[in-house]
Backbone as CSV, one residue per row, in Angstrom:
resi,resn,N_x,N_y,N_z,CA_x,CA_y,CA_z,C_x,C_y,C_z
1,UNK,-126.762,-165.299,131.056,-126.117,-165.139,129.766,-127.144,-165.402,128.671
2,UNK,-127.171,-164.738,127.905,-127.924,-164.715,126.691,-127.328,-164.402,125.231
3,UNK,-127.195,-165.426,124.671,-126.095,-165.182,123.604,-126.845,-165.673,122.135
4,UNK,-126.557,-165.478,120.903,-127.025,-165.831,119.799,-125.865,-165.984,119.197
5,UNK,-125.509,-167.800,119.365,-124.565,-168.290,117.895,-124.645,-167.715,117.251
6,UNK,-125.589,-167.354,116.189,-125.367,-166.821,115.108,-124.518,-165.872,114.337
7,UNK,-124.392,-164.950,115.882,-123.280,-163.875,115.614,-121.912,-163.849,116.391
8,UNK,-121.625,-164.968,116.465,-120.285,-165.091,117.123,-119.479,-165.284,115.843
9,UNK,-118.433,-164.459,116.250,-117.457,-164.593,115.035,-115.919,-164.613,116.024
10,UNK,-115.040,-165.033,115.548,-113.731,-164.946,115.982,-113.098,-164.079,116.003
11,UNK,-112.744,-163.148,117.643,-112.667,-162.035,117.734,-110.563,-161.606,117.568
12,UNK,-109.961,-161.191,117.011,-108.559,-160.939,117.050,-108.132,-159.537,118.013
13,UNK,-106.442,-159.768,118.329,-105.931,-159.207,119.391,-105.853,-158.137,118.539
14,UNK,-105.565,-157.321,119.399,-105.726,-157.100,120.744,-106.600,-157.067,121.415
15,UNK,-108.403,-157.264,121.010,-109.664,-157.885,121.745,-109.413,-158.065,123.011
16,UNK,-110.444,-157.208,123.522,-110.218,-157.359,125.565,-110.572,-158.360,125.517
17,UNK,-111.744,-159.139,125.040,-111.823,-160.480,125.390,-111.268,-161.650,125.730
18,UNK,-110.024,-161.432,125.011,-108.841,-162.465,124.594,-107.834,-162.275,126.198
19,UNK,-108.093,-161.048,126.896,-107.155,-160.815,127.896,-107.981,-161.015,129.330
20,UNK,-109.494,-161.558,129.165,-109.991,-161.591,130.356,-110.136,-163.201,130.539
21,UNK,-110.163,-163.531,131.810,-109.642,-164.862,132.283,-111.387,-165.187,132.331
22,UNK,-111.719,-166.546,131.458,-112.925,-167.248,131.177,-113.353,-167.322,133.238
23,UNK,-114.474,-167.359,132.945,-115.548,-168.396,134.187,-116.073,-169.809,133.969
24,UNK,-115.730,-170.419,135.044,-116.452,-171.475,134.576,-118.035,-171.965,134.211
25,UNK,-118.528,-172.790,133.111,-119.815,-172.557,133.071,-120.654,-173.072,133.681
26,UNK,-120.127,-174.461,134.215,-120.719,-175.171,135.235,-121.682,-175.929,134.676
27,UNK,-123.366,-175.426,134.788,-124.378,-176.473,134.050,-123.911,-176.240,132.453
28,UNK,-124.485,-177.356,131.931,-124.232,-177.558,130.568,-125.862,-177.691,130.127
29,UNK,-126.022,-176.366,129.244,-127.501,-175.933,129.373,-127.357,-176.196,127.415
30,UNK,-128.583,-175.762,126.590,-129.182,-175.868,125.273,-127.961,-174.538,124.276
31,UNK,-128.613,-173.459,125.171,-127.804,-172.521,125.182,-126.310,-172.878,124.922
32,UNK,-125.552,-173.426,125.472,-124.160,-174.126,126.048,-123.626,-174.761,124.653
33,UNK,-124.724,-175.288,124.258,-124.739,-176.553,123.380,-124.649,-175.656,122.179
34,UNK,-125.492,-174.790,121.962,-125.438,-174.223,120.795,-124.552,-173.108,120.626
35,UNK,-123.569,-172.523,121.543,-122.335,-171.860,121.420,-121.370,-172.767,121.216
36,UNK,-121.137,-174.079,121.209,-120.002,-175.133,121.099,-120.444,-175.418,119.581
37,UNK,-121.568,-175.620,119.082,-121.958,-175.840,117.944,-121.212,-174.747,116.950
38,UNK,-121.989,-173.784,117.164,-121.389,-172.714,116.387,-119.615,-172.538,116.243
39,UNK,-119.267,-172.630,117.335,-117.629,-172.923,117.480,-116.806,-173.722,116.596
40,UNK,-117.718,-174.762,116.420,-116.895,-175.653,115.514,-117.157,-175.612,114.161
41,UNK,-118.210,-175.362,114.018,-118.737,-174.255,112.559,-117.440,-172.968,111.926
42,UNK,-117.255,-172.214,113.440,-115.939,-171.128,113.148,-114.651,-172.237,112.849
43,UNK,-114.490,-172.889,113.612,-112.863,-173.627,113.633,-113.017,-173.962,112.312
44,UNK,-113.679,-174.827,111.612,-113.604,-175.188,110.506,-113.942,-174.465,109.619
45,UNK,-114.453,-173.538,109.860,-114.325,-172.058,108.322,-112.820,-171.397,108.409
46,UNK,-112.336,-171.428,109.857,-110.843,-170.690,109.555,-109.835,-171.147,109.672
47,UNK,-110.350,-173.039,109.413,-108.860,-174.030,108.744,-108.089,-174.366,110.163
48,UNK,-109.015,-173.986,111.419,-107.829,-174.235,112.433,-108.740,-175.948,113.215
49,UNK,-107.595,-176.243,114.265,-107.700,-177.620,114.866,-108.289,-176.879,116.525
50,UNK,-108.659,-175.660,116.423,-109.146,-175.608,117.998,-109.786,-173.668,118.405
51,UNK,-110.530,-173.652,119.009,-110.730,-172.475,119.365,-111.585,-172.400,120.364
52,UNK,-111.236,-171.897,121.289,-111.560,-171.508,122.725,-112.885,-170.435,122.633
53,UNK,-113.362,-170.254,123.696,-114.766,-169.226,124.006,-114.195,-167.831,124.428
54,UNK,-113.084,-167.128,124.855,-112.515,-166.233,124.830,-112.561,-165.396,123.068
55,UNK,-112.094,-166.871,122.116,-111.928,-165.899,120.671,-112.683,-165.648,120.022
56,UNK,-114.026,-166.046,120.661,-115.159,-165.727,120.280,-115.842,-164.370,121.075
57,UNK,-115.551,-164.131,121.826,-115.585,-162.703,122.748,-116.521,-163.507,124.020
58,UNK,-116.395,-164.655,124.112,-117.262,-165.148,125.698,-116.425,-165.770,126.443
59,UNK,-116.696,-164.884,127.864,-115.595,-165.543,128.901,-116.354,-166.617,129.624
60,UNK,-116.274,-167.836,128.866,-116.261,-168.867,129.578,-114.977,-170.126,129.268
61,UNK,-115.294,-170.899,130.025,-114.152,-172.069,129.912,-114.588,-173.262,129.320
62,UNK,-114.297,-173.114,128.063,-114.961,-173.761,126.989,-114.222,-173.723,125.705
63,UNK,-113.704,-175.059,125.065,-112.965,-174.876,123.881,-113.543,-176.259,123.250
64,UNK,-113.401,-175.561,121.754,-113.541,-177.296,121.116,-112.042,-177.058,120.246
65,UNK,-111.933,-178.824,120.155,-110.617,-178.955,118.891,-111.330,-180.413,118.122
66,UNK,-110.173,-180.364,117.338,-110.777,-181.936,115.996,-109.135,-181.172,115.633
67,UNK,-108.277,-182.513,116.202,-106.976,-182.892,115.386,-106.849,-183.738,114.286
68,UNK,-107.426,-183.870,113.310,-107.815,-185.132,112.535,-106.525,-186.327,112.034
69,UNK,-106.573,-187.436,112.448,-105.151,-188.584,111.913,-104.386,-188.696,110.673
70,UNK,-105.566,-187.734,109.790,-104.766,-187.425,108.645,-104.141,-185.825,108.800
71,UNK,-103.656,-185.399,109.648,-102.919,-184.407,110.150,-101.657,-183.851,109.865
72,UNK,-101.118,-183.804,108.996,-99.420,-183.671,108.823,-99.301,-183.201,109.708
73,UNK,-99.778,-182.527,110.603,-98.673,-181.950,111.659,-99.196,-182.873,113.040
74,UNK,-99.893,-184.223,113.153,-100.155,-184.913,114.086,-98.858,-186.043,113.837
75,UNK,-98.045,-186.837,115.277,-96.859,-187.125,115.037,-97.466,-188.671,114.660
76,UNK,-98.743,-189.147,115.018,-98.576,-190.731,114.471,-100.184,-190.598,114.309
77,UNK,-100.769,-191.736,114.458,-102.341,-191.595,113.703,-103.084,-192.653,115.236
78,UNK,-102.393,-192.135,116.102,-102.408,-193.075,117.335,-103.941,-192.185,117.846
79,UNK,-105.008,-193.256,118.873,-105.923,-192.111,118.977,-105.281,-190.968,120.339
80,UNK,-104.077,-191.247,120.743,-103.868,-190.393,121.454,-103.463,-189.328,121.102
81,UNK,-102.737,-189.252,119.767,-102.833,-187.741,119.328,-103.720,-187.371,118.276
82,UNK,-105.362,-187.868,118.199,-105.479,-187.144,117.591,-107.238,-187.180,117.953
83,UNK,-108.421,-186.807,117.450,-109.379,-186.289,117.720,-110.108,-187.435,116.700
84,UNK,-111.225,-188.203,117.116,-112.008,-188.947,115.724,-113.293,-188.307,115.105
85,UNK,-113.494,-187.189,115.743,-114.178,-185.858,115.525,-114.072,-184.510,116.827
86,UNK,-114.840,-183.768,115.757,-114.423,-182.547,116.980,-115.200,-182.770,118.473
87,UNK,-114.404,-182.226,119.515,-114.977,-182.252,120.488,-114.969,-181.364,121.749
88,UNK,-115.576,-181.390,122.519,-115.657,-179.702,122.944,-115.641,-180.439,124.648
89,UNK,-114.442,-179.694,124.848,-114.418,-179.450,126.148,-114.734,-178.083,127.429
90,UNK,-115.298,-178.451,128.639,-116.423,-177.234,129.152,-115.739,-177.792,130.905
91,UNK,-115.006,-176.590,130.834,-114.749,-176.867,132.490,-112.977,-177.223,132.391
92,UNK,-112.398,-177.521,131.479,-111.061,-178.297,131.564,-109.846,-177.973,132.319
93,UNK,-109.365,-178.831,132.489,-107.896,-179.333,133.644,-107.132,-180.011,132.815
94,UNK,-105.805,-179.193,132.836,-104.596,-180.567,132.152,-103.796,-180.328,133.867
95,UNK,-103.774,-181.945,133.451,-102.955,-182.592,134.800,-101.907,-183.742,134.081
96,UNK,-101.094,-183.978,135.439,-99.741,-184.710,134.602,-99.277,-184.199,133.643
97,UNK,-98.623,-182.909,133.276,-97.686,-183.223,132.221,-96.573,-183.536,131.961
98,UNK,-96.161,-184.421,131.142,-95.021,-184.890,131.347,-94.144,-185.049,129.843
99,UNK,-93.095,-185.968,129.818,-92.190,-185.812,128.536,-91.722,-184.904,128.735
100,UNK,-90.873,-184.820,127.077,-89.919,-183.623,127.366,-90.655,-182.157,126.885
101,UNK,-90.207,-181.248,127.025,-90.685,-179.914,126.579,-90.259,-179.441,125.383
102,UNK,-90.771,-179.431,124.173,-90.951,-179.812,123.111,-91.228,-178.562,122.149
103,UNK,-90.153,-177.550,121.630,-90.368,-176.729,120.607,-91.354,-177.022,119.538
104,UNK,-91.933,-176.354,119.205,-93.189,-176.279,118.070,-93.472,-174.753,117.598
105,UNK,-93.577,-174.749,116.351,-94.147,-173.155,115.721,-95.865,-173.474,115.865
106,UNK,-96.303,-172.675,116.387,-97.845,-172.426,117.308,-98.479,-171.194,116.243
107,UNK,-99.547,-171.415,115.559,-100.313,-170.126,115.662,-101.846,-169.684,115.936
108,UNK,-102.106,-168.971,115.910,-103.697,-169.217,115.888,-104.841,-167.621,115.484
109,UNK,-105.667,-168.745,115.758,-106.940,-168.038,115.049,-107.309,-166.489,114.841
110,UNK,-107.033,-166.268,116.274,-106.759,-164.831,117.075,-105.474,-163.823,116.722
111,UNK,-104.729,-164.509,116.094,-103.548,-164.089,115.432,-103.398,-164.154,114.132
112,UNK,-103.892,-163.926,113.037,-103.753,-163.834,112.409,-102.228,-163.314,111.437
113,UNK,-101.735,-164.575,111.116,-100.208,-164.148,110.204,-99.002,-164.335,111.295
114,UNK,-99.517,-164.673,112.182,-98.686,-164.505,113.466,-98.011,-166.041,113.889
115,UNK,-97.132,-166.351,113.590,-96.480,-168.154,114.063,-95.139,-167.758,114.818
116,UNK,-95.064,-168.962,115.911,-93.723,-168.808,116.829,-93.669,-169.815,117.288
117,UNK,-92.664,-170.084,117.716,-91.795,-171.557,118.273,-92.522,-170.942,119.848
118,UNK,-93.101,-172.035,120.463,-93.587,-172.542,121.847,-93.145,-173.975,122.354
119,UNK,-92.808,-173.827,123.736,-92.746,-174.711,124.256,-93.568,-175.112,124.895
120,UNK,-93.696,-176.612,124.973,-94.694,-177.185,125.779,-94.355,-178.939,125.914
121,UNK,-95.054,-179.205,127.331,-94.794,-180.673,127.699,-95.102,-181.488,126.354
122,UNK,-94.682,-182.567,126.293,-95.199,-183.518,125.219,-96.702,-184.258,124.908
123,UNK,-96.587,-184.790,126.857,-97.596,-185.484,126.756,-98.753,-184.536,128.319
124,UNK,-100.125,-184.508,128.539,-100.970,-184.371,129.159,-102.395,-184.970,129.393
125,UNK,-102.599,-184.735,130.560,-103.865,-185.490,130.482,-105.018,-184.036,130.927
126,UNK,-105.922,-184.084,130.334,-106.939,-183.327,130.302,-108.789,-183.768,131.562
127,UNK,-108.971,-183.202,131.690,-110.542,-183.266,132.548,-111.481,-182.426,131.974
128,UNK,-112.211,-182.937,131.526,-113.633,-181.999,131.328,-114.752,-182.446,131.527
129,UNK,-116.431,-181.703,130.688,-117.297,-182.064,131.016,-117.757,-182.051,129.624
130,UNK,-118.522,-183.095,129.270,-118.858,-183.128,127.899,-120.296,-182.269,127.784
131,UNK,-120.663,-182.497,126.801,-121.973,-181.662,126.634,-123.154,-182.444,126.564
132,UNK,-122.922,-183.710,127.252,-124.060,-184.192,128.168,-123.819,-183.783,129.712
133,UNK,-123.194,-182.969,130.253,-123.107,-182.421,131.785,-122.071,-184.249,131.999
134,UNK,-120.932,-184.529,131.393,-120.784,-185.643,132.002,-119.392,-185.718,132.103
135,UNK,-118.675,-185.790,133.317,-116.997,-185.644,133.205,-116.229,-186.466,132.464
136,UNK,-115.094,-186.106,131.957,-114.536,-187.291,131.146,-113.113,-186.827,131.120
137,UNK,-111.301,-188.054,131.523,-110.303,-187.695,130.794,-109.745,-188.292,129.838
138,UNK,-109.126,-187.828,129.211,-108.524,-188.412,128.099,-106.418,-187.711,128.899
139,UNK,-105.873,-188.316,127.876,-104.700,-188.299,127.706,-103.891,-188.601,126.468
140,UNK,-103.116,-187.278,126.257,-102.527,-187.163,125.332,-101.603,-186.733,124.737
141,UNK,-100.893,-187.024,123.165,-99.599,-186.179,123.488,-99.290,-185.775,121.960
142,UNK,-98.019,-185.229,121.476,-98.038,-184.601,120.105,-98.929,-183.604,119.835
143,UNK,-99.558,-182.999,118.671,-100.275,-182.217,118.545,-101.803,-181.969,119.155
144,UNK,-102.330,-182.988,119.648,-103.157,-183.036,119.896,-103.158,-182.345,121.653
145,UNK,-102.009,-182.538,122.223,-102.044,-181.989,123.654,-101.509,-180.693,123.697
146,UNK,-100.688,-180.362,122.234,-100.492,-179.148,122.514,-101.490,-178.262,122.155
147,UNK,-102.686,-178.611,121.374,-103.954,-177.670,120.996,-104.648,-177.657,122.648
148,UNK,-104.396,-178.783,123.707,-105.396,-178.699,124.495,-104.440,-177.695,125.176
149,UNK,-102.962,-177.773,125.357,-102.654,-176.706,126.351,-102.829,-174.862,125.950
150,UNK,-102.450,-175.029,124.494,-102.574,-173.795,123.784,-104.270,-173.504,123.670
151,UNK,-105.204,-174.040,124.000,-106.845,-173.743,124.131,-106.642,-173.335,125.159
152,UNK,-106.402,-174.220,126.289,-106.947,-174.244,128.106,-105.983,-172.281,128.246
153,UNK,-104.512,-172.295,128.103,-103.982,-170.702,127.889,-105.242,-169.844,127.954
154,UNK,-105.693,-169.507,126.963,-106.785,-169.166,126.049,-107.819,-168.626,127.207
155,UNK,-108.366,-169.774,127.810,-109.421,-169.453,129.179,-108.502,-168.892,130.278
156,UNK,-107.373,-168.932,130.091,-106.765,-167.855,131.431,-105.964,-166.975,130.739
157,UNK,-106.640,-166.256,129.640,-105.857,-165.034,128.759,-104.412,-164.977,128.748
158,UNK,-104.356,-166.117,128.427,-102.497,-165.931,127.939,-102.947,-166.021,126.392
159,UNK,-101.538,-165.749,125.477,-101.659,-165.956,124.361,-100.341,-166.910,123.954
160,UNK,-100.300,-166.690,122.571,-98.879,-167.386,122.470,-97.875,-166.277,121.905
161,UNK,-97.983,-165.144,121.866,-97.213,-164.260,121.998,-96.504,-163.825,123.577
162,UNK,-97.455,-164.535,124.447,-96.931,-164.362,125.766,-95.969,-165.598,125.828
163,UNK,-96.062,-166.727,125.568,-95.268,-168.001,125.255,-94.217,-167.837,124.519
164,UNK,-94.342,-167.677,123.757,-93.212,-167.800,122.618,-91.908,-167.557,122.738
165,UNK,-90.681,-168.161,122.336,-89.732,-167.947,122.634,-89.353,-166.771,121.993
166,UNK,-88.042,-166.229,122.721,-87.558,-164.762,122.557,-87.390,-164.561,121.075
167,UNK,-86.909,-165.275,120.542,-86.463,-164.930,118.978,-87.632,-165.425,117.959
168,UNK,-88.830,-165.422,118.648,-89.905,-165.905,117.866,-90.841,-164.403,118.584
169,UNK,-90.807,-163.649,119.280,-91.333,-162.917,120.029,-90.607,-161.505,118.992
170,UNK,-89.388,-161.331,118.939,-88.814,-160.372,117.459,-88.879,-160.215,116.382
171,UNK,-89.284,-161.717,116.071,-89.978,-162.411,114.605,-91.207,-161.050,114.304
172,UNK,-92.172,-161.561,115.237,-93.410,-161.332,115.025,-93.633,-159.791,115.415
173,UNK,-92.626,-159.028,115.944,-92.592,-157.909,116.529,-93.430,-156.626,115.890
174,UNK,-93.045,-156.741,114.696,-93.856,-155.891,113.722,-95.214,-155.997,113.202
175,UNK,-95.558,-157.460,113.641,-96.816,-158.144,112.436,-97.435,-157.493,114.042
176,UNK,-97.032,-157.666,115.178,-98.267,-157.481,116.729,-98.275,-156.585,116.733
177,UNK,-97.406,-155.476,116.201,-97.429,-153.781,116.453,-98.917,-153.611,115.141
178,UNK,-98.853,-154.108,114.054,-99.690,-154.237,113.074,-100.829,-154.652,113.953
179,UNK,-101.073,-155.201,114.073,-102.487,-155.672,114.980,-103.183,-154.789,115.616
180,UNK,-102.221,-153.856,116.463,-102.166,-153.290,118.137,-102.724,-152.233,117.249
181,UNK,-102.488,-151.987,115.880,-102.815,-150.380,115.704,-104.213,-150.403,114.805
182,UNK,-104.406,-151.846,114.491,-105.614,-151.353,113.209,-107.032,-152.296,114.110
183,UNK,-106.293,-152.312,115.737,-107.784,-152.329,116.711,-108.525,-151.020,116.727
């Protein structure tokens, strides 16, 4: 792989990219380092709390988020829901999820104009590899676990138009036909 941050930009659907299921990257190389860099450079130019390596047009399994505690939409300022800077996960696993399953309006980066009620567990615990090649989990819940489940999606080309509940899926019916046609 040979890639130049520089020109990664955040790619929107209907983007094949977005529909092909990431690889894992395994070593955590310079290279590695400087596509996660750039990533969080994008997340924070387009106001969002997370973006995966798919919406960038690279299939790997790789997302960063930064939920920050001053969050209105984070439920307490606990560090379990929330991020004390951004951080990039490479390789990830949510395991245990548990609580209840928990309506939320979801949107994202890749979607542009596009929001819908998703369900998802409350709480999860996550596995990754940091970008010293070094495993690490955390566990978490409120907004902060639903960016990790709505990222990890992401590396196995789901979206949240595939999620979304039915009457949030009619909502948006017109804005995705809009999308589908000015690819």
């Amino acid at each position: 792989m040979s890639t130049d941050p520089a020109q990664l930009r955040i790619v929107t659907y209907p983007h094949a990219a977005l529909r092909e299921p990431a690889k894992p990257v395994g070593t955590v190389t310079d290279e590695v380092r400087a596509i996660a860099d750039r990533m969080v450079e994008l997340m924070f130019e387009a106001e969002g709390i997370g973006l995966a390596a798919p919406q960038v047009g690279l299939p790997l399994r790789l997302f960063v988020c930064h939920v920050p505690e001053a969050d209105e939409r984070s439920a307490t300022a606990s560090p379990v829901t929330a991020t004390a800077h951004p951080t990039v996960y490479i390789d990830p696993v949510i395991t245990s999820p548990e609580g209840p399953i928990l309506p939320m309006d979801e949107g994202c980066l890749s979607l542009p104009d596009i929001t819908g009620e998703v369900l998802r567990p409350e709480h999860v615990t996550i596995e990754a590899t940091n970008l010293h090649g070094d495993r690490f989990t955390h566990t978490g819940e409120g907004l902060l676990a639903r960016c990790w489940q709505h990222e990890l999606d992401h590396l196995d080309a789901v979206l949240i138009i595939d999620k979304m509940t039915q009457l949030s899926r009619l909502k948006n019916r017109s804005a995705i036909r809009r999308l589908e046609r000015s690819a």
